[in-house]
Backbone as a ProteinNet text record, in pm:
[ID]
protein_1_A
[PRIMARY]
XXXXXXXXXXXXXXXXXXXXXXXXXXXXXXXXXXXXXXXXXXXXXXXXXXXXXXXXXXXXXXXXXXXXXXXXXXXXXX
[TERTIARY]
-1838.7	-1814	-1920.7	-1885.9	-1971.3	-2033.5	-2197.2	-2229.2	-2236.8	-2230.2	-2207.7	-2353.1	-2356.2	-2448.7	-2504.6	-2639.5	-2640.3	-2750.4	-2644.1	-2691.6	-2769	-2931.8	-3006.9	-2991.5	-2920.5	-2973.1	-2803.9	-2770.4	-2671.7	-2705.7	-2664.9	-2676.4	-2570.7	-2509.2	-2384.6	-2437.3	-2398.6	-2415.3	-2290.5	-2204.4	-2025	-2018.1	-2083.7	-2109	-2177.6	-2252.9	-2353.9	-2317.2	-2333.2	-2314.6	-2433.6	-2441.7	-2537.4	-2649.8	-2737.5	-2817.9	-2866.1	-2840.3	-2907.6	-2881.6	-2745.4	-2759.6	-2826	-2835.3	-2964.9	-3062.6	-3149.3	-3302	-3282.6	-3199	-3186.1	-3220.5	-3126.3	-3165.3	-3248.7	-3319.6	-3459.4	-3586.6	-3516.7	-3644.7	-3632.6	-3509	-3466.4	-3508.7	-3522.4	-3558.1	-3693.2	-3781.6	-3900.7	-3960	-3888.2	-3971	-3923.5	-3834.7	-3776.4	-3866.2	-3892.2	-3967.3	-3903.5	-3977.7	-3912.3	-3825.7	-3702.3	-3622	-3509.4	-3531.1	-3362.5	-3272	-3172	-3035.7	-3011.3	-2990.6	-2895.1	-2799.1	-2692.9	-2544.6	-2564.2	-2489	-2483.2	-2351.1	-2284.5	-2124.4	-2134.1	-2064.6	-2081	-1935.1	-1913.9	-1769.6	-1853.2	-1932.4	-1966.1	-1999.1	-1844	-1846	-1989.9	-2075.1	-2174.2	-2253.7	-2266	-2411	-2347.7	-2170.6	-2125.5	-2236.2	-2296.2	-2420.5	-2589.1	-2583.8	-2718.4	-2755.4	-2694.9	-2748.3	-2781.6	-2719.1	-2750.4	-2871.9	-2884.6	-2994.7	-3127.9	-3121.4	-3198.7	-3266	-3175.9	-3222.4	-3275.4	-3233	-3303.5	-3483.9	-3474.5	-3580.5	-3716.2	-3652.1	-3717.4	-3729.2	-3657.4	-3681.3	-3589.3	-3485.4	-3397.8	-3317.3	-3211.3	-3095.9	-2983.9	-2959.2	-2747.9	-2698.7	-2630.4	-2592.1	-2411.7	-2394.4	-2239.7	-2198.4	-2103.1	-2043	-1894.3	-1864.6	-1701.4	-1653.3	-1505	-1482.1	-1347.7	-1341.1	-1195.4	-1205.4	-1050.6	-969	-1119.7	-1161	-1221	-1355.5	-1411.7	-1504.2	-1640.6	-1709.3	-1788.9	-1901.5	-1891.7	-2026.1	-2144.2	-2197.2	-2308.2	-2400.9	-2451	-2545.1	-2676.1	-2784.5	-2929.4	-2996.2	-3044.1	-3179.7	-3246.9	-3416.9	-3556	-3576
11412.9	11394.2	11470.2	11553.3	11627	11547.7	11574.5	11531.6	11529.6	11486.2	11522.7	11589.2	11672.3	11786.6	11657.3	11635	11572	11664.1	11653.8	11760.2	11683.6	11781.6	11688.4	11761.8	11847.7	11912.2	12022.5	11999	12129.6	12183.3	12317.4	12475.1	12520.8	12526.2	12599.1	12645.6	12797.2	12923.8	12981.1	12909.1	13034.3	13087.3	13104.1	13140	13297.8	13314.1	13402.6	13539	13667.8	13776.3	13817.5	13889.6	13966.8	14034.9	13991.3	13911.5	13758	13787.1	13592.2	13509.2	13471.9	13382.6	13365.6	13520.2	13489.3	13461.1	13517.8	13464	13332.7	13294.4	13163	13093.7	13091.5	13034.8	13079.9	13164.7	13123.6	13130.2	13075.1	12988.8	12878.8	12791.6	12692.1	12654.7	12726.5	12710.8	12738	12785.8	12739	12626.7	12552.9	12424	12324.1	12350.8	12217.3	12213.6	12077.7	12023.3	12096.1	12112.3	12193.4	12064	12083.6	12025.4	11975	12023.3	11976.9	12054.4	12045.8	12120.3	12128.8	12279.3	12308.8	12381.1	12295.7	12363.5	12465.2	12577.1	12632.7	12683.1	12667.8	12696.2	12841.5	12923.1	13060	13116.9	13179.5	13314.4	13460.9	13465.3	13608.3	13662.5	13752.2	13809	13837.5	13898.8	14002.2	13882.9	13762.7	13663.3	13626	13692.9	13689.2	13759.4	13880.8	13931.8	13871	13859.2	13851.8	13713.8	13617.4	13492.3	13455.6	13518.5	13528.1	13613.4	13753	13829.2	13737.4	13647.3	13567.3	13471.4	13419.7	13295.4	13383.9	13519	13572.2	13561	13656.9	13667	13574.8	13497	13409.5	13258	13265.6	13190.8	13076.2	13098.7	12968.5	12950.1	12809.3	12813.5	12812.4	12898.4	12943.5	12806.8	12697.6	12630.6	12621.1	12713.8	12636.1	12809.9	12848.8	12889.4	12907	12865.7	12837.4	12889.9	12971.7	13032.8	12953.2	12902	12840.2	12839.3	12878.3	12892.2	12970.5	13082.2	13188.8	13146.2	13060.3	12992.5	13008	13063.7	13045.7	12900.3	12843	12749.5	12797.9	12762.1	12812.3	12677	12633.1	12515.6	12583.4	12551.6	12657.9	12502	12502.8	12499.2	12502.1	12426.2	12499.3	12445.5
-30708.2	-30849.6	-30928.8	-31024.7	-31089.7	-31189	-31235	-31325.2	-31497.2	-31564	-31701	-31783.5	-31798.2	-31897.7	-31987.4	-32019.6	-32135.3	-32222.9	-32367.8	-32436.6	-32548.4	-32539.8	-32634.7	-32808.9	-32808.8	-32935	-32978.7	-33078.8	-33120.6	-33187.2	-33211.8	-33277.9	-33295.5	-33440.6	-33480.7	-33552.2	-33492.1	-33551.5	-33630.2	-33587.3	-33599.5	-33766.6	-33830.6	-33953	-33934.6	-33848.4	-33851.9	-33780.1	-33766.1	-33666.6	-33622.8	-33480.1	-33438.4	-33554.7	-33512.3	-33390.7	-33451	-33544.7	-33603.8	-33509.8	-33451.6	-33352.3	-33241.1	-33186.8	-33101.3	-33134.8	-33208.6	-33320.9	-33336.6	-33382.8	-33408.5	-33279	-33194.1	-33051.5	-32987.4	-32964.3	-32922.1	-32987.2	-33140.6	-33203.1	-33170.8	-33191.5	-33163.6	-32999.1	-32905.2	-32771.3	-32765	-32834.4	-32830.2	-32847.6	-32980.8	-32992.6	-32932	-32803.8	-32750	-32651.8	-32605	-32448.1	-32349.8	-32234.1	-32132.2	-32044.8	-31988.6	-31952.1	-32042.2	-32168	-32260.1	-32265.2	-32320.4	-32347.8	-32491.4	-32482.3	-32653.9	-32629	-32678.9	-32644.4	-32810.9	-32805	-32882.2	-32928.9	-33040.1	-33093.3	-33194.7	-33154.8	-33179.1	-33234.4	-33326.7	-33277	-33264.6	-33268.1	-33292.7	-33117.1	-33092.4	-32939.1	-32875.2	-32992.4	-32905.5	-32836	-32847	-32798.8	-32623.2	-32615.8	-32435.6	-32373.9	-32458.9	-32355.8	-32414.3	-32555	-32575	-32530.1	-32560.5	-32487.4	-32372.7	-32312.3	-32137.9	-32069.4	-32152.7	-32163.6	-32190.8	-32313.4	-32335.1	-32258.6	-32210.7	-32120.7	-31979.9	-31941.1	-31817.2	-31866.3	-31968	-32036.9	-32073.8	-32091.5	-32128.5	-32027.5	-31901.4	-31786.9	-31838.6	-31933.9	-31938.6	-31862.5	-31777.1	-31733.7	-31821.7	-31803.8	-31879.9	-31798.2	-31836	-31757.8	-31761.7	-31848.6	-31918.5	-32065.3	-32022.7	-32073	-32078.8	-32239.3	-32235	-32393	-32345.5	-32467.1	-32458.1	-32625.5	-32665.5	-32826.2	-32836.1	-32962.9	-33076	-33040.6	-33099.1	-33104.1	-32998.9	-33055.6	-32893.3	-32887.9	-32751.2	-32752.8	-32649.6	-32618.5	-32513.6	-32545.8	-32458.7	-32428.2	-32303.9	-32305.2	-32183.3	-32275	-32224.1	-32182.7	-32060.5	-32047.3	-32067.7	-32108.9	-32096.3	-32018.4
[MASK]
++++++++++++++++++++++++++++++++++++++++++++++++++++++++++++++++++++++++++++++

């Protein structure tokens, strides 16, 4: 039985385009404790690569990515 993600923090961006949403999220992923989750709600295509770039970068786990009805999630790690 799989376990359920528990997400400590949201980030809706879907207002915003490249690159704010990334900036945004890893400001937002700096000031979290290491071991939480921020799911992040997006439309802007380009963050399918920059967010993931990010979290290499910066030693986060990508744990969760899901695209529905124009809309991407993303849930990071620190």
């Amino acid at each position: 039985m799989a376990r359920k993600t528990v997400i400590d923090q949201v980030l809706d961006v879907e207002g915003f385009l490249c690159p704010i949403p990334t900036i945004i999220t890893s400001k937002v992923m700096q000031n979290m404790e290491k071991g939480k989750t921020l799911k992040i709600i997006t439309k802007d295509i380009t963050t399918k690569k920059s967010i993931p770039a990010l979290c290499v970068n910066k030693g986060y786990k990508l744990l969760n990515v899901k695209e529905k009805d124009g809309f991407l999630y993303f849930i990071i790690l620190k």
